[in-house]
N, C-alpha and C positions, 0 to 999 in steps of 0.2 A: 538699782542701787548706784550712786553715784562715785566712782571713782577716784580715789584719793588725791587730793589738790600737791601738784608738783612745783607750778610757779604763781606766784602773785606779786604783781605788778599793783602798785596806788600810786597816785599821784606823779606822773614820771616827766620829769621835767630835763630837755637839752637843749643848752647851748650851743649855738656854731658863734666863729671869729671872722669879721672881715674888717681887718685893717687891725685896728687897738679896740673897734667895739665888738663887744659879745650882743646878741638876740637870738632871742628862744624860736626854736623849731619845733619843740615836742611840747606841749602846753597842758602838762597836766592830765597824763593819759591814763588808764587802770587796763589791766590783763591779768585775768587768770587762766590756766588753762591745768587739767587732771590727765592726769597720767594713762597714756594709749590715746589722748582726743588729740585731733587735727583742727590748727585754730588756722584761717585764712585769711591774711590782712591784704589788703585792696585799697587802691588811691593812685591817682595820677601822682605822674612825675612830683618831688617837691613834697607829699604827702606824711614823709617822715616811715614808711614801713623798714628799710631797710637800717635806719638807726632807730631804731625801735628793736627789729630782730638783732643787731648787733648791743646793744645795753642789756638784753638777755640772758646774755652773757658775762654782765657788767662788763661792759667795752666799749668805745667811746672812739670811734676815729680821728685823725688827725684835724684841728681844727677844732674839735666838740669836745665837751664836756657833760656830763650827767649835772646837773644841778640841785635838786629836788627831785622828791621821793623816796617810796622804799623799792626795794626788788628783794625778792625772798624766794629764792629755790631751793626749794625741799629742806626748809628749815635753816637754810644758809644766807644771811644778810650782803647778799654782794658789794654792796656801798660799804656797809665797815666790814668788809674784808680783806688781807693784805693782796699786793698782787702775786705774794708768791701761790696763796691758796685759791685764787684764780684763776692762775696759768694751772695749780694743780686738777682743777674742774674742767676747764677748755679740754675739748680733744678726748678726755673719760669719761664725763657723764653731760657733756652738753660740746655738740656737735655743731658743724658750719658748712653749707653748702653752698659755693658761690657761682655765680648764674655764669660767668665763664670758666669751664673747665678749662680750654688752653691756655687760660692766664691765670691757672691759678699751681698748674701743677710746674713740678723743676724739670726745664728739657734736658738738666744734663741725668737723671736718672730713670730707673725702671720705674714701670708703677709699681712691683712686686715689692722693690725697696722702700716706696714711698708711701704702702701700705703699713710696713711691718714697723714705721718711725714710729707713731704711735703707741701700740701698744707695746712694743718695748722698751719706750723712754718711760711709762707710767707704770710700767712694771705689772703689768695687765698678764701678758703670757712670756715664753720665750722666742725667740728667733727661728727656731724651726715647727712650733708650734701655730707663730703668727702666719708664718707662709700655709700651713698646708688650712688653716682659716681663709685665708686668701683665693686660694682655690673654690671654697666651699661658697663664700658670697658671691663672688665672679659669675658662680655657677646659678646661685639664685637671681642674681641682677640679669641672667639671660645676657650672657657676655657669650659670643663664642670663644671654643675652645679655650675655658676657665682654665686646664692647668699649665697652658703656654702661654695664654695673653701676659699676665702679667711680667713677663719680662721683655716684653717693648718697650720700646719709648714711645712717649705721650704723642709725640707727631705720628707712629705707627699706628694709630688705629682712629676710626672716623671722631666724629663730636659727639656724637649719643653714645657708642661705646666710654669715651674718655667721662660724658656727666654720669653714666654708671659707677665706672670704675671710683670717680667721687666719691658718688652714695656707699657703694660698700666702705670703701676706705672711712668716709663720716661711721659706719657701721661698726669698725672694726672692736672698737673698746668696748661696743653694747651700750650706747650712752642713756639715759635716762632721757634726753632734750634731742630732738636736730631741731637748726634753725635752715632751712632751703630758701634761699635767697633766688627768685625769678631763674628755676635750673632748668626750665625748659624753652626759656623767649626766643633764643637763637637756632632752633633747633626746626628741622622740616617737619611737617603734620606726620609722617608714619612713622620716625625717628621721634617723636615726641608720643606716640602712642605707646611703643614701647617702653618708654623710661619711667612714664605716669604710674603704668601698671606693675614696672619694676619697684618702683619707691614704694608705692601704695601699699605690695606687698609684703616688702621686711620691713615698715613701718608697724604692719600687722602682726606680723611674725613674733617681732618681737617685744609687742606692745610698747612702741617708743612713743613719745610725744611728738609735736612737731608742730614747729610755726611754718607756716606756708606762703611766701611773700609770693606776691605776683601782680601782674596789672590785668589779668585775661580772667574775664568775670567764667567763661565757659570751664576752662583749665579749674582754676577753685572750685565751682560745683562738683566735680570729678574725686577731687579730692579732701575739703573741707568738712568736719561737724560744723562746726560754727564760723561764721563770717562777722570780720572786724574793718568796718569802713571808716579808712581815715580821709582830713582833706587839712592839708597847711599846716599839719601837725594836732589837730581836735580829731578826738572820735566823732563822728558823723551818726553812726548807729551800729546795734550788735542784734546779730540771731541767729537762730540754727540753718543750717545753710537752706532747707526745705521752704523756710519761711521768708528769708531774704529774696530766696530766686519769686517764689511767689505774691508776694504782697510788703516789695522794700516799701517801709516811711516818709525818708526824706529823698527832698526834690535831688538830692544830690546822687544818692544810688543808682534817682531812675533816670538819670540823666545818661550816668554810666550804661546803663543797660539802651540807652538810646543811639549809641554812635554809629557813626559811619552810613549809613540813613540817608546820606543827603544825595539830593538827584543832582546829576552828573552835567555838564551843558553838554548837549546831542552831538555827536561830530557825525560828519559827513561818513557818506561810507570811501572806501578806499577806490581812488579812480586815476588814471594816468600813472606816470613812474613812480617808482618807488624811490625813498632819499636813502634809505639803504639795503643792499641785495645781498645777502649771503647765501652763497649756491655753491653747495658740494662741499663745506670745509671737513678737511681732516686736520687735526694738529695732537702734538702729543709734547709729554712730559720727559724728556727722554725716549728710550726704546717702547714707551706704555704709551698706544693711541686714546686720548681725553674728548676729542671730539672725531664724531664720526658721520661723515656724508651729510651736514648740519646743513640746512637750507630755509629760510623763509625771509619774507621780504617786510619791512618799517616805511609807509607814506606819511607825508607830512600831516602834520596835525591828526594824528592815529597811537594810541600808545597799545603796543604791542607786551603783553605780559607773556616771559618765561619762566613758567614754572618746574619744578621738580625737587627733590629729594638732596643731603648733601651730595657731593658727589658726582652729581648728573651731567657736569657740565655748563651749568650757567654762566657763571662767572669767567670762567676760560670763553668763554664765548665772545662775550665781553671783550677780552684782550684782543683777542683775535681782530674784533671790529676797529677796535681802538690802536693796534700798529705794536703794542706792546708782546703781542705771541703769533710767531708766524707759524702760518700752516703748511702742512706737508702738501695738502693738496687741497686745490677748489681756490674760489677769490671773493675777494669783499667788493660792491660795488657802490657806490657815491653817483648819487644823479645820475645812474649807466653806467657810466665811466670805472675802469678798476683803480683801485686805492693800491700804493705799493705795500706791499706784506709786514711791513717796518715800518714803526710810525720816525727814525732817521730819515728815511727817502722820502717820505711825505712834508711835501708845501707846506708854508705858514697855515697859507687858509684851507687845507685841509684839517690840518690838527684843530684848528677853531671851529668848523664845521662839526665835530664830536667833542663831547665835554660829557665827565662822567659826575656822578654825588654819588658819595660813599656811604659807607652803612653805618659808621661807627662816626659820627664828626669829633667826638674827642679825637683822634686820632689823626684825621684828615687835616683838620687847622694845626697849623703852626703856633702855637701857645704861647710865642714872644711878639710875633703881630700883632698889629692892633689891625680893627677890621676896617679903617680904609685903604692898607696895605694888601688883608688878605682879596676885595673884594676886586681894590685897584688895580694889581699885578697885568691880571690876563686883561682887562681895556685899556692898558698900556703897551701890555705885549703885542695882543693881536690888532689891536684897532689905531693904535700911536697917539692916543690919547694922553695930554701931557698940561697942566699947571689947571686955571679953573674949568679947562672943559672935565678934564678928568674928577676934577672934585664935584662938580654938577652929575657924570655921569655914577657914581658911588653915591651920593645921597638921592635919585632918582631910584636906583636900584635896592638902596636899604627901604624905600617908600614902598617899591614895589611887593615886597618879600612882607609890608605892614608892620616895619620898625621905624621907630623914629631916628631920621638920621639926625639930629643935632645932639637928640641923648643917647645914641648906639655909637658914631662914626669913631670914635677915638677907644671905645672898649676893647678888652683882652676879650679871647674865647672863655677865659677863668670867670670872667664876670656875664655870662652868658646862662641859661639854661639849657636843656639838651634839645628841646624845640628850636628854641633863638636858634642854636648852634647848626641845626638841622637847615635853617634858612638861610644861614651863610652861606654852608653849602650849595645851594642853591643859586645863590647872588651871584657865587664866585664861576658858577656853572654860564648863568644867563650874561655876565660881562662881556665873553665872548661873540655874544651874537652868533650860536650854535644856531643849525638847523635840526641835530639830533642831543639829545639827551639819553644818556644809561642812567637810571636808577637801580644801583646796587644795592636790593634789601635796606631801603634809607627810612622806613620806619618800625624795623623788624624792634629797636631798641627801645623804641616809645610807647607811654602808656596809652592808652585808646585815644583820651581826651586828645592828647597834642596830636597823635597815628590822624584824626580826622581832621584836625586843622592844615596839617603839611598837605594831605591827600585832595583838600579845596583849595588849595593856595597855588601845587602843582598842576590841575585842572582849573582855575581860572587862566593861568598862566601861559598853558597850553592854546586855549580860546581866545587870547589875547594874539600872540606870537606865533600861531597854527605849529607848533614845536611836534616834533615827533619823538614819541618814547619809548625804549624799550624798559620793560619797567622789570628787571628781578625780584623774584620771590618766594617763598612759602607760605604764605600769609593766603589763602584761599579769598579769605573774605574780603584783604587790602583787592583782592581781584577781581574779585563783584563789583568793586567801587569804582577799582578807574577804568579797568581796561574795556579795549575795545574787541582786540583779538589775541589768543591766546596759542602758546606755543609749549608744547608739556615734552619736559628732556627727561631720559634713562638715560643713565649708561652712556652716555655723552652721544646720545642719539635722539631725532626727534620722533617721538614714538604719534603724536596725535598734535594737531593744532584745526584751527577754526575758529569762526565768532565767537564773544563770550554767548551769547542766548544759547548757540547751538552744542557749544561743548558741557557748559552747563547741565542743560535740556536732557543730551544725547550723546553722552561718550561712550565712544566707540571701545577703544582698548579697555583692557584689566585694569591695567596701569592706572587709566585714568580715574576711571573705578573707585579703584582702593585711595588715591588722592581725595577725593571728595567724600569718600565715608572716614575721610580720619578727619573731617575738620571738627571741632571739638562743638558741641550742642548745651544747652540752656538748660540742662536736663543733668539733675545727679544720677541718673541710672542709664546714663548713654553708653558711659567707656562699660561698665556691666555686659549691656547689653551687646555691644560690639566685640568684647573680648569671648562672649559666650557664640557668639555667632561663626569667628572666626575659629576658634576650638572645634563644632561640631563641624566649619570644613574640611579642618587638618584630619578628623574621624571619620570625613564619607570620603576622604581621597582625591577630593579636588585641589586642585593650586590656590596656596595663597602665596602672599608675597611678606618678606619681612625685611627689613630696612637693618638688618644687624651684618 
């Protein structure tokens, strides 16, 4: 028997504003989804899912507009409805879960506090009612220590803890809707097993609805009834998620399900020095050591992937090499030679010789630049490049990145895409005439489609420039792709590294283990299968590991 229908969507039409013109982004889409099903919408960057789950709501971000259609939740016309009885529905019976938790929660309070806003402004429960609620979901979300967590602050506990503490918090009113906006993109493969199977659960619990935004075709199977493929704002195609995974329609699904596939140009194997040596580092955060006895070596033209968990140390790693966090003990080495601990004491042309791309490029670009400033800065800086060499040297590089520089050179980041933006990055990386690149999780944010295009464009690049990478990640599968050897962090220590073939193949540690049984499979009955598996070993008394 089917379900009683909660939302329906006809004809859904949005506008966005650039400059004084409006053009539609959303073109006349339908959704329905019945109360308890899990709808999964999918589409590269640009695809219109996340203003789609946000008009849901009847909500409309800045710059957009609802224009056409109806929206109808449970009988309720959101379009002609005031926005006082829409703010009355946000938050009580239709929920928001936004794919960064640290930016979404207030660092100046508890979550304890930030739970109880909620349902005491709607007048849902009381204040001491709400809190010991609080406890109770903490405790279903697999929060440790549910009746204390919640009075830390959001910086106090990891990123999978903090998209928990979301979810419940989305939880808290009981709502009829959640909308989960990409809540697990940023998140490492065992820290993302956990959260799946947390939502998955008080979704069930309490027979809620839920839109399921994401770009990770694997992720959706896991947790979708039905899959809603959009592309530019048009639905593409709709079916039950069984049927999608096994016989999608259009050329555009199975395109999705094709990526990242592409063969890699062969690098050499590793021979003579290394362009950078990390041997023995300690460094720490304070009195708390973050890296511990950390050692392996980056050749040129070899992209070196580290992997691990949050937490593990990657990133501090990174600083370390880069002059930015000095170590208590052990030393970085450059061509043999040691690199001073501080990138103050280090030479021009060493700070040029490393160059990092960041994982977030909204963030990284400068948003008042235009990009022959952002790209020009460092071939001015390090190279004294100055009047038309320099302007040859920026459209040479916007060429090379496969933008055009007569219609790109004078753009803001604002009129960029998150790929474009990604490639700046990039540019602004290669101006310097590096011999090493860090890629800090620089496609963790992207949907497949662009994830494959940076990941060729970095590997032609490489092949071009013999560049050496050390490439950050959790992205198991970004690591099938490029790298050549790999380096797997715990606990800010190196617990396993070797070739990919061989680590792959043959991992040695637990650790490594349990990293490659969490990457997400093509299959709706995997996380099943995984979670039943790892239950009956917490039951025979062997060790597992869990990322909370």
């Amino acid at each position: 028997m089917e379900k009683p229908l909660l939302l329906n969507i006809r004809g859904l039409k949005i506008e966005g504003r650039s400059g004084d013109t409006w053009h539609t982004i959303v073109k006349g889409v339908d959704l329905t989804l019945h109360k308890g099903e899990i709808l999964g919408l999918i589409g590269e960057s640009g695809a219109g899912k996340s203003t789609i789950g946000l008009a849901a709501m009847g909500f409309a971000r800045d710059g957009c507009r609802i224009s056409g259609g109806t929206i109808d939740f449970d009988g309720i016309d959101l379009r002609r409805a005031t926005e006082t009885q829409r703010r009355g529905l946000r938050g009580k019976r239709i929920a928001y879960v936004a794919q960064s938790a640290a930016a979404s929660f207030n660092p100046a309070h508890k979550l304890i506090d930030q739970y109880c806003e909620g349902p005491v402004i709607h007048g849902v429960m009381l204040r001491e009612k709400a809190e010991t609620d609080a406890v109770e979901l903490f405790h279903r979300m697999r929060l440790p220590n549910p009746a204390m967590i919640g009075f830390r602050y959001p910086h106090q506990v990891s990123g999978g803890q903090l998209q928990r503490a979301m979810t419940a918090m989305a939880m808290a009113c009981r709502p009829d809707l959640i909308i989960f906006d990409e809540p697990t993109t940023a998140l490492d493969v065992t820290t993302q097993i956990e959260v799946l199977a947390a939502i998955r659960d008080i979704v069930s619990q309490f027979g809620t609805a839920a839109i399921y935004i994401t770009h990770d075709l694997a992720v959706v199977a896991q947790m979708a009834d039905r899959i809603k493929v959009l592309l530019r704002g048009n639905e593409v195609e709709e079916a039950d998620t069984r049927s999608m995974l096994a016989a999608p329609r259009a050329d555009y699904t199975r395109s999705l399900w094709a990526v990242r596939s592409f063969a890699r140009v062969k690098q050499p194997p590793s021979t003579g020095r290394p362009i950078i040596s990390v041997r023995n580092v300690t460094a720490s955060y304070g009195a708390i050591d973050v890296l511990k006895g950390v050692s392996f070596d980056i050749h040129a033209g070899r992209t070196v992937a580290v992997v691990g968990e949050s937490g593990s140390g990657k990133s501090t790693t990174a600083r370390v090499i880069t002059g930015l966090l000095q170590p208590k003990k052990g030393e970085v080495l450059f061509n043999g030679k040691p690199l001073p601990a501080s990138f103050k004491a280090r030479s021009r042309d060493q700070l040029r010789q490393c160059q990092m791309i960041y994982q977030t490029a909204d963030t990284a670009l400068n948003p008042k630049l235009r990009l022959r400033e952002l790209i020009g800065r460092p071939a001015e800086m390090y190279l004294g490049l100055k009047g038309k060499a320099l302007e040859s040297r920026i459209c040479d590089l916007l060429a090379l990145i496969e933008l055009e520089p007569a219609k790109y050179i004078n753009r803001l980041p604002s009129e960029l895409s998150g790929g474009q933006k990604q490639r700046i990055g990039i540019a602004r990386a290669l101006a310097a005439e590096p011999q090493l690149i860090i890629c800090d999780e620089v496609t963790s944010a992207l949907d497949q489609i662009v994830q494959e295009g940076i990941l060729k464009l970095l590997d032609r690049l490489q092949g071009e420039f013999n560049l050496a990478y050390m490439f950050i990640t959790h992205d198991l599968a970004t690591v099938k792709s490029i790298a050549d050897e790999v380096v797997v962090m715990q606990h800010g220590a190196v617990v396993e590294r070797g070739s990919k073939a061989e680590l792959f193949a043959n991992p040695k540690e637990e650790y490594t283990k349990l990293l490659l049984s969490s990457v997400p499979e093509m299959d709706p009955d995997w996380l099943n299968r995984l979670l039943a598996a790892r239950s009956n070993n917490d039951k025979s008394g062997r060790s597992t590991h869990s990322s909370v």
